[in-house]
C-alpha positions in Angstrom: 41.8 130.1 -38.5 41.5 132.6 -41.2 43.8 136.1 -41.3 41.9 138.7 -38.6 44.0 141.2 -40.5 42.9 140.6 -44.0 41.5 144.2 -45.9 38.9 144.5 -49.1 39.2 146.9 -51.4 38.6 150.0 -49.7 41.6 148.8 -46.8 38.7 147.9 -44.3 39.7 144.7 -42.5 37.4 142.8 -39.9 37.6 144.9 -36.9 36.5 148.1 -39.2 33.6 146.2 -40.1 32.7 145.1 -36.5 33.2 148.8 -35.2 31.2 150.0 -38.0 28.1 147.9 -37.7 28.2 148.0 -33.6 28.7 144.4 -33.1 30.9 144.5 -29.5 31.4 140.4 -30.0 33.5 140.1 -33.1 35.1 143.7 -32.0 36.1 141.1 -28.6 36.7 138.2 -30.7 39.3 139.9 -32.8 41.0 142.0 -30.5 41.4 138.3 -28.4 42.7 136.5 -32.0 45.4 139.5 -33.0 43.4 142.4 -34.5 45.3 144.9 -34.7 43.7 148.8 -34.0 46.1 150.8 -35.7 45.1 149.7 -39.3 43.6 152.9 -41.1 41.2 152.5 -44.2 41.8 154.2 -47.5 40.1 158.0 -45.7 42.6 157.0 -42.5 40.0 156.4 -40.4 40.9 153.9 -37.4 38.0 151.3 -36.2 37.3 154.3 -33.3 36.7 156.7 -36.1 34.0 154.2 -37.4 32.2 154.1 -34.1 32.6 157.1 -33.2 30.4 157.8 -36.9 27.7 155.3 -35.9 27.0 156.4 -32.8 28.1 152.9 -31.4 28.7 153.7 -27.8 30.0 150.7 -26.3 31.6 149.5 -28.9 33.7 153.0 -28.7 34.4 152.6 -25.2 35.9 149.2 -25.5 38.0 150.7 -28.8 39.2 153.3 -26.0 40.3 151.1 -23.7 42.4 148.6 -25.9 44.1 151.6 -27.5 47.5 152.4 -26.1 46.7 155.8 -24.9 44.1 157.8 -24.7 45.0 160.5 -26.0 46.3 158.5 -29.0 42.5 157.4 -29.3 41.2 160.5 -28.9 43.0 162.4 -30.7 43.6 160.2 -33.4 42.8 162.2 -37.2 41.9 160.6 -40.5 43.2 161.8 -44.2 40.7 165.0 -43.8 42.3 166.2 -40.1 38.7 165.2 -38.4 39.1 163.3 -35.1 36.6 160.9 -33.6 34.4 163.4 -31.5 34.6 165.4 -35.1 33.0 162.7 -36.9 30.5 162.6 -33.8 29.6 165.6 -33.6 28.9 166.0 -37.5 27.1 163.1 -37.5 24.8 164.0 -34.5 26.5 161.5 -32.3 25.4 163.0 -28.9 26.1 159.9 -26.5 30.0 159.6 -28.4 30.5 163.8 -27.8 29.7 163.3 -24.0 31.2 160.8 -23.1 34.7 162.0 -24.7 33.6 165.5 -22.8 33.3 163.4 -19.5 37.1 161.8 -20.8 38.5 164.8 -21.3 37.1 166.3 -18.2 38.7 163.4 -16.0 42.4 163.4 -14.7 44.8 160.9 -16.8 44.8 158.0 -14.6 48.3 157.9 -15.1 49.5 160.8 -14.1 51.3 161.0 -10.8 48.5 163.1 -8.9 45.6 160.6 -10.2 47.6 157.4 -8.4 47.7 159.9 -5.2 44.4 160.6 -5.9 43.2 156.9 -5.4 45.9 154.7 -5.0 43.8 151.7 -3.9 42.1 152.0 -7.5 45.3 152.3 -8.9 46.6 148.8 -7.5 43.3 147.3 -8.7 43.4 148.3 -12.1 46.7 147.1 -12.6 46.5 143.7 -10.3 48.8 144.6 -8.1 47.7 142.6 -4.8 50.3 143.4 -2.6 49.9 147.5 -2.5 46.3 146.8 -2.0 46.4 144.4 0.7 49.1 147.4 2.3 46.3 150.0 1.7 43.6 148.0 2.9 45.6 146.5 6.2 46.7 150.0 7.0 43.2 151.5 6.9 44.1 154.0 4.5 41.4 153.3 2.0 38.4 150.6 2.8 36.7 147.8 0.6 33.9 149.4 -0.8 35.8 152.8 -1.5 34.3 154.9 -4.5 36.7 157.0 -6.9 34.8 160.1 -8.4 32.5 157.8 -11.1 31.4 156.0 -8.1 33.2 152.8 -9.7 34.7 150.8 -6.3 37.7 148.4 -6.6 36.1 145.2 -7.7 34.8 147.5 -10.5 38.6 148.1 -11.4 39.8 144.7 -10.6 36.8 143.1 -13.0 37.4 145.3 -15.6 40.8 144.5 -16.3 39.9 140.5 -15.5 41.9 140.4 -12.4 40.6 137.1 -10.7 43.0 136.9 -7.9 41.9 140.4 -6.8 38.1 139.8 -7.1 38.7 136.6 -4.7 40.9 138.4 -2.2 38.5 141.7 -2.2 35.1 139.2 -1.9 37.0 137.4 1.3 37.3 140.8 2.7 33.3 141.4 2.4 33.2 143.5 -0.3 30.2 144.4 -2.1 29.4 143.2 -5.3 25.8 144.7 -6.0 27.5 148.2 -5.8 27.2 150.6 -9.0 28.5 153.0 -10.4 27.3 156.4 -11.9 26.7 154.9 -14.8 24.6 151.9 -13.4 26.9 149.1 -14.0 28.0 146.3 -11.3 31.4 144.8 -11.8 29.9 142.1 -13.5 28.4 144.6 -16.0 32.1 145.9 -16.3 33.2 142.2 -16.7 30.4 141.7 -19.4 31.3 145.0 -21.6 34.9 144.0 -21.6 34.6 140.2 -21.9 36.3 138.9 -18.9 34.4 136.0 -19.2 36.2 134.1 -15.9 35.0 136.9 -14.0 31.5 137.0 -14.7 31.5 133.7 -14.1 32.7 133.9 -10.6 30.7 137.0 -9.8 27.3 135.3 -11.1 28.0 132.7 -8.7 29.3 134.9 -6.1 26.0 137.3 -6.3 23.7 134.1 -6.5 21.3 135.2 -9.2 22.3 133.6 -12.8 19.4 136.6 -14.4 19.4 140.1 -14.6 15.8 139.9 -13.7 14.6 143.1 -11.8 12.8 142.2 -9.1 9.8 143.9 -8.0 9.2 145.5 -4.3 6.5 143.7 -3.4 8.6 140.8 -3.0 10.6 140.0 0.0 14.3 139.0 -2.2 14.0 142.8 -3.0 15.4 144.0 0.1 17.3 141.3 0.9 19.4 141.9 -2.7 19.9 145.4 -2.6 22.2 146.4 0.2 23.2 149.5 1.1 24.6 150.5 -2.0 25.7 154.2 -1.3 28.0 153.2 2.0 31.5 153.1 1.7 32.1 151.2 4.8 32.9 147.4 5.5 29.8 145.5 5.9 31.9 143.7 9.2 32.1 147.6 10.1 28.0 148.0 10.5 27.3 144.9 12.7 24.5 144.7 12.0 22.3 141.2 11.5 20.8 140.5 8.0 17.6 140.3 9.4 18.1 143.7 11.5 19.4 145.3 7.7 16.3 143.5 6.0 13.4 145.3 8.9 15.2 148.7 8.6 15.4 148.4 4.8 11.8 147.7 5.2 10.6 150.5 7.6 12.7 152.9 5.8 10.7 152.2 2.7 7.2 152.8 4.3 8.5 156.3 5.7 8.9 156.7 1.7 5.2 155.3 1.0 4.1 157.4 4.1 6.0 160.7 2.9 4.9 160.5 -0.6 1.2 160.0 0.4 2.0 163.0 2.6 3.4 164.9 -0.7 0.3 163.9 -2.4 -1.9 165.6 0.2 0.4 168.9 0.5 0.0 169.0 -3.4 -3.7 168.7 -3.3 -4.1 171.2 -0.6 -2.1 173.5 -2.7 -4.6 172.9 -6.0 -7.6 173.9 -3.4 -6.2 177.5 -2.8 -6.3 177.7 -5.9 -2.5 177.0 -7.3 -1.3 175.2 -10.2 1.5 173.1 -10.3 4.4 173.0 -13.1 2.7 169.4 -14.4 -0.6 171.3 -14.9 0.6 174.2 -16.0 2.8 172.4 -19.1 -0.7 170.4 -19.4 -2.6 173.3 -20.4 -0.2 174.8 -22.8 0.0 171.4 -24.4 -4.2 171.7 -24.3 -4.1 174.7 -26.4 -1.6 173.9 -29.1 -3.7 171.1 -29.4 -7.0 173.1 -29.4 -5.3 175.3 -31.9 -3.7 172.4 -33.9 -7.6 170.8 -34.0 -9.4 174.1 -35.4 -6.8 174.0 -37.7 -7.4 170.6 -39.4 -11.0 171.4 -39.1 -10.6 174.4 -41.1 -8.6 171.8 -43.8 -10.9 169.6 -43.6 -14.3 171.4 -44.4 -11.6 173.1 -47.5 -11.3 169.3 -48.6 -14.8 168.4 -48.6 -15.9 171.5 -50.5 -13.4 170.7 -52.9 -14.2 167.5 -53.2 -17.9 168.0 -54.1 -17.1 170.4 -56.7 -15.0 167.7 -58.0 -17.8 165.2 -58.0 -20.1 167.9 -59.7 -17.5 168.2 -62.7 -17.1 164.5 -62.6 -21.3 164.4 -63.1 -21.1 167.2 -66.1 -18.2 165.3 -67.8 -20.3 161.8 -67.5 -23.4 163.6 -69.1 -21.4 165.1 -71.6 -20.0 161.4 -72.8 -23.2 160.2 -72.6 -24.4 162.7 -74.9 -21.7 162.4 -77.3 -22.2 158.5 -77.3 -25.8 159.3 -78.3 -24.8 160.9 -81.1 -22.2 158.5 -82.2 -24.9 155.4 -81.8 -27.3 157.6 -83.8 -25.0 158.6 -86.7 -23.6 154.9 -87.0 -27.4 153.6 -87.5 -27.7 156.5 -90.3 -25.1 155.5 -91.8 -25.8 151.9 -91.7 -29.4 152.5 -93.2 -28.7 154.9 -96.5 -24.6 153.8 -97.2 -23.2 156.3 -99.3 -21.6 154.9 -102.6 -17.9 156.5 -103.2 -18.2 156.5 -107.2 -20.9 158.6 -107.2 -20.7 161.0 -104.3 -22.8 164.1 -105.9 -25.6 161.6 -106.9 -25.7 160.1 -103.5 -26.1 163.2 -101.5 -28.8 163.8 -103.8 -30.3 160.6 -103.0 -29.8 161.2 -99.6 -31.7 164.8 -99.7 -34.6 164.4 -97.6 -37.4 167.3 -98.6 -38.4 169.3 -95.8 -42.2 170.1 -94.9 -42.2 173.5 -95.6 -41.1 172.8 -99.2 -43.7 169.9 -99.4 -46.7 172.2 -98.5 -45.2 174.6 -101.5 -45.4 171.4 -103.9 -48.9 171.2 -102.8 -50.3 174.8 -103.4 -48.7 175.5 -107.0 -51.4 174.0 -109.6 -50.8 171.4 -112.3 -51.6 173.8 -115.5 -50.8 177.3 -115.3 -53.3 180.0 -117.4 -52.3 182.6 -118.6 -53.9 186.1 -118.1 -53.7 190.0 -118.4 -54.1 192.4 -115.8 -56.4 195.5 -116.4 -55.9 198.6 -114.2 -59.3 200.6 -114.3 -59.1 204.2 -113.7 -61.2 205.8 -110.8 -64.4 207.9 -111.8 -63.4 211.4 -110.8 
């Protein structure tokens, strides 16, 4: 196996690259082989800065939970003092700037006050069986319990590839088609951070080896999705599967029924003669668009004027060379017929002298032998 730790010429090693370009895999791969997530470039920035840059979301939240702190990945600064939601934000990095808001916002899990806080999530994160089986035999928490992101325990447990908790948890009827706030099951949790024993147990464990979404028309939908916002034991409900699937069912016409309902309400209210929000924001959009098309008409009759006084030049300019090449054709056939020696160029414009008519007609009128003669002046008889 080659060096994970090897750098190029501006210090950027592996795991800079794969933070850089978004690829979460080789960011796994080398973490798993000895990457190291301290190693600064030649600007100081760590693989989170990098990220954090591109906008790479998940590939930032896995940088974030391999550091050693959080604070020391958040507040982490390269050689010009700027830290990863710095880089974010000038970059127009909105998904990286809220969800280190949202990390900020939350209480360090920990601090004292956060393991008081939820203590059951505590003992999951960190694999510790034996406070949550005393937690869970004491009632002081249950299986499906939710901490403040909605995430439950087998969320904690799966993220942090605890096996021996996921088994102990599923035993106890916990669910596994739970998610959180951020709609994520725990084998989405197990995905992101490659606990790849994990997913393979909960695939098997949730019997569905696709992500398919299944549509509402068909019967598996309601048998899958369980009551997903309850926080109780499923032993707790006892209730029969086939009792959960006909409520799940009638509970969904009451929806059909109340949106045809809503649908009759809104059309009621359109009679009297009110407009809803949607049609309101439908005619302002009607009259930018009304405005925007009298606009381009306006451009467009513009274009086409100008556009025929172009083609009327273009028709001058074509007669104009055509006249000009009538005038070449005819002075080149001149010039071919009476060639004009360059010895001599006096006698040949001479030669070349046409005489005109009117001087012909004056060649014909003066005689061949002038007379001479005398002219009397008589005086008047007074």
């Amino acid at each position: 196996m080659q060096d994970v730790n090897v750098s190029d010429k501006n210090a950027w090693k592996p795991i800079h690259n794969a933070a850089f370009h978004g690829r979460l895999g080789c960011l796994q791969l080398l973490v798993r082989w000895g990457a190291t997530l301290d190693d600064v470039d030649n600007n100081g920035n760590l693989p989170v800065h990098l990220a954090a840059m591109e906008g790479h979301l998940h590939c930032f939240k896995y940088l974030v939970s391999k550091m050693p702190t959080l604070v020391h990945a958040l507040k982490a600064r390269n050689d010009h003092g700027e830290t990863p939601r710095d880089l974010a934000e000038r970059f127009y990095k909105t998904c990286i700037v809220e969800y280190i808001d949202d990390l900020q916002k939350e209480k360090d899990p920990w601090q004292k006050e956060g393991d008081l806080t939820f203590p059951g999530h505590e003992a999951a994160f960190r694999g510790d069986l034996d406070s949550l089986r005393t937690l869970l035999e004491n009632r002081i928490i249950n299986v499906n319990e939710r901490d403040d992101k909605g995430s439950t325990l087998l969320h904690k447990a799966a993220g942090q590839g605890h096996l021996h908790v996921l088994e102990w948890l599923i035993e106890r009827e916990a669910d596994c088609n739970i998610a959180n706030e951020a709609g994520e099951t725990p084998k989405d949790i197990a995905k992101r951070f490659a606990q790849l024993a994990v997913v393979e147990y909960l695939r098997n464990k949730m019997g569905n080896d696709s992500d398919e979404e299944i549509e509402v028309q068909d019967s598996r939908f309601f048998e899958r999705h369980g009551v997903e916002g309850s926080t109780d034991c499923k032993s707790d409900l006892k209730v029969e599967k086939q009792d959960q699937k006909d409520s799940r069912e009638r509970a969904y016409q009451k929806i059909e029924e109340l949106r045809g309902l809503l649908e009759i309400a809104i059309s009621n209210y359109k009679q009297l003669g009110g407009i809803t929000p949607e049609e309101r924001q439908t005619k302002i959009e009607e009259r930018q668009l009304a405005k925007s098309l009298v606009e381009l008409e306006a451009q467009l009759a513009y274009e086409r004027l100008r556009r025929e006084k172009l083609e009327a030049q273009v028709d001058e300019y074509r007669e104009e060379i055509e006249r000009l090449r009538e005038q070449q054709e005819a002075l080149e056939i001149l010039t071919t017929t009476n060639p004009v020696e360059p010895h001599d160029s006096d006698s040949g414009k001479a030669a070349c002298k046409v005489p005109s008519e009117a001087e012909k007609k004056k060649l014909k009128k003066k005689p061949l032998l002038s007379h001479g003669g005398v002219f009397v002046r008589r005086k008047g008889i007074p």
